[in-house]
N, C-alpha and C positions, 0 to 999 in steps of 0.2 A: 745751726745754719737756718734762717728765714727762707721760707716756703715761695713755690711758685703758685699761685693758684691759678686752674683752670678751671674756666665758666663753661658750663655746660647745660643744653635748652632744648627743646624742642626742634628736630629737624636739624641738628648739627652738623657740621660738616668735618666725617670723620678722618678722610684725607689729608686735611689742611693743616690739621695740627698732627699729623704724622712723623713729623721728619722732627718737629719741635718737641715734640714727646719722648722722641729715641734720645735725641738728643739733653734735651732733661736728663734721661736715665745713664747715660755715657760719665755725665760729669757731674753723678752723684748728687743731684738736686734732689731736694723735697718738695715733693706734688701734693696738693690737696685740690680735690676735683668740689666745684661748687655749682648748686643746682637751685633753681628759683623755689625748688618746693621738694618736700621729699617723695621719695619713688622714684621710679625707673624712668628714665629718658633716653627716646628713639632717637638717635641719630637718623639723617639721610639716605644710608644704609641700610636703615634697619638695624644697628647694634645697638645693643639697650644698657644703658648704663645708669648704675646708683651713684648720685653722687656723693662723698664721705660728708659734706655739710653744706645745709642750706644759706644762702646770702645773709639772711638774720641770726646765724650762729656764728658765723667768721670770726677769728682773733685778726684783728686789722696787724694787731704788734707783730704777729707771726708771718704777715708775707710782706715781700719785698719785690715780687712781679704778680703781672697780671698776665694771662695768656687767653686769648677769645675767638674761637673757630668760628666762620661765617657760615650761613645756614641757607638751605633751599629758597625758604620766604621768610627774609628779615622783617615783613610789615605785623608775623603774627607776635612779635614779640617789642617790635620799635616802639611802643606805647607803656612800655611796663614800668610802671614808675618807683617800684621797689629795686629794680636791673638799673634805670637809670643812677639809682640815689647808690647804688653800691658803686658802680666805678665811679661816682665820684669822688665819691671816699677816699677808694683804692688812688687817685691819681690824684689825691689833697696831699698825701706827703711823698708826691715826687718818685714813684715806685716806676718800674719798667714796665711798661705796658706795650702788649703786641696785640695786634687787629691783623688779621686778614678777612678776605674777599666782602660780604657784605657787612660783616660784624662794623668796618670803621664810622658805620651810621649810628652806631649805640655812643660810639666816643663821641660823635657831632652833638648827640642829643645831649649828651651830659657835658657839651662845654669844653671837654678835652682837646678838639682838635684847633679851638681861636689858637690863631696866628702860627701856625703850625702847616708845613709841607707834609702831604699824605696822600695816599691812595688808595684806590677802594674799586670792587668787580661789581659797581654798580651804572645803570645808565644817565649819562648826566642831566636827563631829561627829570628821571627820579628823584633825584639827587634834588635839583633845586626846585621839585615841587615839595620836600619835605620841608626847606627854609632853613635846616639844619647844617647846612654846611659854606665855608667861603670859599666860592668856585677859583678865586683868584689864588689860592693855595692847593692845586687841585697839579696832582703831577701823573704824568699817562708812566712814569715809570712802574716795574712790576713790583717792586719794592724799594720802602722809603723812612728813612732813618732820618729822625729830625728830634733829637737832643734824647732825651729815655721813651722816646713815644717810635715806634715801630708798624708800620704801616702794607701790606701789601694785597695785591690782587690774587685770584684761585690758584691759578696757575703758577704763581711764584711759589708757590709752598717751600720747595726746596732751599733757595735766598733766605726765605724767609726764615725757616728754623735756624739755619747757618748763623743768619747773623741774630737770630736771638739770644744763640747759645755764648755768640761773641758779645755784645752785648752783658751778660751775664757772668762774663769771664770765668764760662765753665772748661775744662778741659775735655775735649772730643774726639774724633779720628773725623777729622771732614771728609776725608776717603770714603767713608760710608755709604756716601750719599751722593 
């Protein structure tokens, strides 16, 4: 079975892929946690995680999603052009990819979100001074499914994992959560 990968950075937002994580583990997915560089990376929290392989180690053949927790300040990372060149990779052959809260700016920059309904826990003021994003595809919903691209704001976490794991057509206890 092809892997889920999750991206993992500086300042992560350990919450947000909570629910999507349990849920990962419910319906027997294989996770592989990916990290800009190696060594230990602080979450928002303060949890410090290694992640099992750097963005330039990745077997592209081996995953089939992408999962991306949004972060305290997406500006310290929205310039990384090795981050950028990896999801777009990841979303070249059409893989599942989930954004929440401010992470959906990494999509914009890589091109991911043209023509594409989405949303994102950013101020729209932000938003169109980055240049990165088409406001006209811009939905105030908390979560937003639009073909394999998976989009929500901090607070949808819950939605969010739910329909990841549907999406994924994994088997879960939605109960859970």
């Amino acid at each position: 079975m092809k892997k889920t990968a999750v991206l993992l950075f500086p300042l992560f937002s350990e919450y947000e892929i909570s629910v999507a994580l349990s849920i990962l583990m419910q319906g027997n997915k294989p996770v592989v946690t990916v990290g800009m560089s190696k060594g230990p990376i602080k979450g928002e929290a303060s949890l410090s995680c290694v992640a099992d392989l750097t963005i330039d180690e990745i077997n592209f053949n081996e995953i089939d999603s992408l999962l991306i927790p949004g972060c305290m300040d997406i500006s310290t990372i929205m310039n990384e052009e090795k981050l950028i060149h990896f999801i777009k990779e990841i979303a070249s052959e059409n893989r599942v990819i989930a954004s929440i809260s401010s992470s959906p700016l990494l999509l914009a920059k890589a091109g991911v979100l043209k023509g594409k309904k989405f949303t994102v826990g950013l101020t729209e003021e932000f938003m169109i001074e980055t240049g990165s994003f088409e406001m006209e595809n811009l939905s105030k919903e908390l979560v937003v499914r639009d073909g394999n691209l998976l989009t929500a704001r901090g607070r949808g976490f819950i939605d969010f994992g739910v329909t990841f794991g549907h999406m994924l057509h994994l088997n879960f206890d939605k109960a859970w959560y």
